[in-house]
N, C-alpha and C positions, 0 to 999 in steps of 0.2 A: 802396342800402338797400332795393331792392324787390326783395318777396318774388314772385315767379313763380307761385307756389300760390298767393298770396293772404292773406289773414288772418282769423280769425273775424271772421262779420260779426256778432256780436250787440249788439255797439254800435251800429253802423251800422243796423243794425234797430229797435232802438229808439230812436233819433232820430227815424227816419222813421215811429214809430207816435206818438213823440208831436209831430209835427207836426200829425199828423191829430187829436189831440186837442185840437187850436190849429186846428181848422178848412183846414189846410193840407192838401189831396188828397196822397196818396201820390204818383200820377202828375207831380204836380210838384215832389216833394222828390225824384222821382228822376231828372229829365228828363233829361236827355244823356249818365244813364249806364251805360244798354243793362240795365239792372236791373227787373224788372216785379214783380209779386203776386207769383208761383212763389217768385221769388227772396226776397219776405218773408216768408213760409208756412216757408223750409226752416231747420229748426231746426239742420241741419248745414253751411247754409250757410258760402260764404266769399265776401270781397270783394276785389278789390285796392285798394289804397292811394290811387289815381289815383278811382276810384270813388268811396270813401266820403269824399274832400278835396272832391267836386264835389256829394255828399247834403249836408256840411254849409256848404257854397256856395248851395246851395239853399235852405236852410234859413234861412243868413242874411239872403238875398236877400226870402224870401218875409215874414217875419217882419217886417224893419224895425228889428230890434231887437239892435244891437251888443254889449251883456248879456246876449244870448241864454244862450250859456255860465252865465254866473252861475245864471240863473233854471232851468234845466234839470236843471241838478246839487242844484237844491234840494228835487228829488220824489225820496222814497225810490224805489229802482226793484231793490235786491238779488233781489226774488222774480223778476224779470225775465229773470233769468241762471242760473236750474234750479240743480243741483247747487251750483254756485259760489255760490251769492248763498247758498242755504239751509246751506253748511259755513260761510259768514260768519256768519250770522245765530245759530248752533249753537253757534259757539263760546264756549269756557266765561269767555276773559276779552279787551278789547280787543288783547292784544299775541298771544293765540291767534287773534284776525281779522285781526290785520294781519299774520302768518305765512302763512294761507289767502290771503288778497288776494293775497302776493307770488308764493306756489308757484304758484301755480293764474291769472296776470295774463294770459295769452295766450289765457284762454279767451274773455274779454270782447271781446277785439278791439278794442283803445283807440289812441286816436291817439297817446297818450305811453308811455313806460315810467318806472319809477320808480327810482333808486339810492340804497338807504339806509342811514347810517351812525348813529352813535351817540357819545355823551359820558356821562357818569356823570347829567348832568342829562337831556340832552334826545333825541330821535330825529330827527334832518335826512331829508326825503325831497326829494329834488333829481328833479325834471321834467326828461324827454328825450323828445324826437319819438320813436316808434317808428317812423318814414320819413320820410323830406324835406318839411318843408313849410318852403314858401318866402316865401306869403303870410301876412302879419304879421297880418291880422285873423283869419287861421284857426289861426293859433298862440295869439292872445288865446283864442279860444273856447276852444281844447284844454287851456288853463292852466285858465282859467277853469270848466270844468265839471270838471275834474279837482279844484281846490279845493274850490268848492261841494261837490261829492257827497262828497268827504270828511269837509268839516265837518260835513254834517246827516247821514251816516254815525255817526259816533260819537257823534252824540245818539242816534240812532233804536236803535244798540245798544246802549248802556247805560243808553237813559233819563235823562238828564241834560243838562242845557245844556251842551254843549262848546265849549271855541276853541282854535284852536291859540295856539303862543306869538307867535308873530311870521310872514310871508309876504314874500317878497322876490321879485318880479318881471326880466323882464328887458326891456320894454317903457316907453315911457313914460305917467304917467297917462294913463288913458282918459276921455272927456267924462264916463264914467256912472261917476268913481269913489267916487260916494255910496254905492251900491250895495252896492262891499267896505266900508266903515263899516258898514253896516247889519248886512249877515249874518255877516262874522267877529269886526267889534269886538275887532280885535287891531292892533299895528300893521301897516302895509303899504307895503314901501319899492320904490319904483318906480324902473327903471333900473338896474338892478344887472346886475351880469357873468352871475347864472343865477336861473332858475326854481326855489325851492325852498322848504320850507315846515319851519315845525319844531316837536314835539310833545313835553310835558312826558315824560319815561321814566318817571313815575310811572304815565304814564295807564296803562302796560303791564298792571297786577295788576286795573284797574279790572272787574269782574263785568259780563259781557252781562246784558241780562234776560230772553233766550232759551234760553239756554245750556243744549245736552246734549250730553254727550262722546259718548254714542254716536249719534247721529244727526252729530254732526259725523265722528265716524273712517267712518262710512259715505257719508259722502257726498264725502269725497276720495277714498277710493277710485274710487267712481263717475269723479270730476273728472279719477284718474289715467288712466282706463279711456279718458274723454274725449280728455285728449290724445295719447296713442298713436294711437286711431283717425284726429284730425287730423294727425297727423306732427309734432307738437311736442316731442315727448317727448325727441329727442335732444339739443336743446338743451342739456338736463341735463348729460349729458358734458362739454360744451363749460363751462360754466360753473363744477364742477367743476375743470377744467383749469386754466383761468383761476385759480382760488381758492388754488390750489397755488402757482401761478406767481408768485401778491403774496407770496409770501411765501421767498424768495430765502433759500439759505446754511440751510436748514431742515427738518425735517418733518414737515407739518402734522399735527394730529389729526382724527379724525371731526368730534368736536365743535365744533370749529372752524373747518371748512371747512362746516359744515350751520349754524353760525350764523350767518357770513358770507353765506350766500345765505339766512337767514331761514329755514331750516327745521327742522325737531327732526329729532336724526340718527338716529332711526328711520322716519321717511321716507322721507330721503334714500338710508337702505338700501333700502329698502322698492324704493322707486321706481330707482336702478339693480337692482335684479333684476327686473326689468320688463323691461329691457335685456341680461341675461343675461353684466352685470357687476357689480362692486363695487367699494365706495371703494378698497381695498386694492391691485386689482387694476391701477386708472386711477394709483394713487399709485406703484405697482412699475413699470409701462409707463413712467411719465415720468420716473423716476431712472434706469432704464435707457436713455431714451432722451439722457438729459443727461449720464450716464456716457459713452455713446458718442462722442458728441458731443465732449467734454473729450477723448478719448483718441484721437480720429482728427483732431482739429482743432488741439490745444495742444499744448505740450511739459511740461503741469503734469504733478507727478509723485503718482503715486497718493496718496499722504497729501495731497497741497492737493486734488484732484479729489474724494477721503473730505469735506472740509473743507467745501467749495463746494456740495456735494449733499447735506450736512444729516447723515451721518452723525458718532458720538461718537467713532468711531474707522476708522483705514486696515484692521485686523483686519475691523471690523466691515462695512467697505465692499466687501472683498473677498470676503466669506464670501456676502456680496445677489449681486455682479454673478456669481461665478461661476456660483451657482444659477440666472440670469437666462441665463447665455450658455455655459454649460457651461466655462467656461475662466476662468481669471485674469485679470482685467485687465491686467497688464503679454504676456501668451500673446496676448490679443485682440487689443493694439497690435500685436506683432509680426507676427499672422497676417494682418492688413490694410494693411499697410505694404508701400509701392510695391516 
């Protein structure tokens, strides 16, 4: 799971400024891990994974404080994060920030990633390591400041006392678990199969009290601009792919593949022509490359292969692949056959 380039370090930067805001010298939230000043000064900075595990090893070290996590996620710190923190802060209603949170999550450089799903009621975001971590006290922290900054999140954007509905952990209680009573005052079930948290789908229409659509559409730009220049930007594709792929024997829609990955599918266009693709294109590649597949690999016959790959008809399936491959499907079996 480790990335070779690295990861933004803007996380990892700010941990280590606010240590020093807790009296902790930098030099020693960063001790063993070849990281100096330079390296926190660089706003284009990147970290690897093994580094920023061993700032917030330091961190907990120095501190004393196994809550750490908790108490750290509970300082607003969006303006922290330039563009990204200020398209959050812009946006016009909570489910329009937690769209920016998801598109735009690599910029931050976090220790987890997020998968979220959804019910008529509620919105689940289920917590994953974004690399290996293997010790358990630095996986509590990484839960842990991931809820915190959530919770006082959706206070601080809409002005209101928020909680989520319920938190399920995958650890068992910690000695400081007064601490989650105090600041989520939700229930909180410890020991469970995954890390995940879940939030009313009403909250979704709730109004930022920041909120301007054009200072937010300008400033994901900027954040798209962002990830190209770090190399993240392909990712897209890849995800994409993926979104296609859940969805077997079918053919997805735009909108439905840009909702699944949380982002309005003018974006999502937006952002493969960044890339000098499009939905359309990535959707044509992969029925072509699954038609191929079926016809050099099965004995299925063009109407079940129509079937399988999401077309409404064998007519209609044939009329795609020969445009795709200049010939007939049944000419293409032939012309590659041993």
């Amino acid at each position: 799971m480790k990335d070779i380039d690295g990861i933004s370090a803007q996380s990892a930067q700010w941990l280590v400024r606010l240590m020093e805001g807790r009296k902790v010298p930098a030099s020693l939230t960063l001790e063993s891990t070849s990281l100096n000043s330079t390296w926190l000064d660089d706003v284009e900075a990147k970290v690897q994974p093994e580094q920023y595990l061993k700032i917030v090893r330091n961190a907990l070290d120095a501190s004393g404080d196994p809550a750490l996590g908790l108490k750290v996620g509970r300082i607003p710190n969006l303006g922290e994060f330039g563009f990204w923190g200020y398209a959050i802060i812009s946006s016009a209603t909570l489910g329009e920030a937690l769209e920016v949170v998801q598109q735009f999550w690599k910029i931050n450089g976090s220790l987890v990633r997020l998968i979220r799903s959804e019910s008529p009621d509620f919105i689940t975001l289920e917590i994953k390591p974004a690399f290996l971590i293997t010790e358990e006290r630095l996986w509590i922290y990484a839960v842990e400041e991931l809820l915190s900054t959530f919770n006082v999140g959706m206070s601080f954007l809409s002005n209101r006392d928020m909680h989520f509905k319920d938190i399920s952990v995958s650890y068992d209680k910690p000695a400081h678990h007064g601490v989650y009573e105090e600041l989520f005052r939700c229930p909180v079930r410890f020991g469970r199969e995954l890390d995940a948290f879940n939030i009313p789908t009403a909250y979704r229409n709730i109004p930022t009290s920041l909120g301007n659509p054009q200072v937010a559409e300008a400033c994901k730009r900027q954040c798209e601009m962002m990830m190209v220049k770090m190399g993240m930007q392909s990712d897209l594709i890849t995800s994409v792919r993926e979104a296609i792929l859940l969805q077997p024997g079918r053919i997805p829609r735009l909108e439905e593949v840009a909702r699944r990955l949380s982002i309005s599918p003018r974006t999502l266009q937006r952002q493969l022509k960044t890339q000098n693709t499009s939905f359309m294109a990535i959707l044509e590649e992969m029925l072509y490359e699954q038609s191929r597949n079926y016809l050099l690999g099965t004995d299925l016959t063009v109407e079940q292969i129509a079937y399988r790959t999401g077309f409404s008809d064998a007519s209609a399936f044939r009329h795609a692949f020969k445009k795709w491959a200049g010939m007939s499907p049944l000419q293409f079996r032939k012309s590659t056959a041993a």
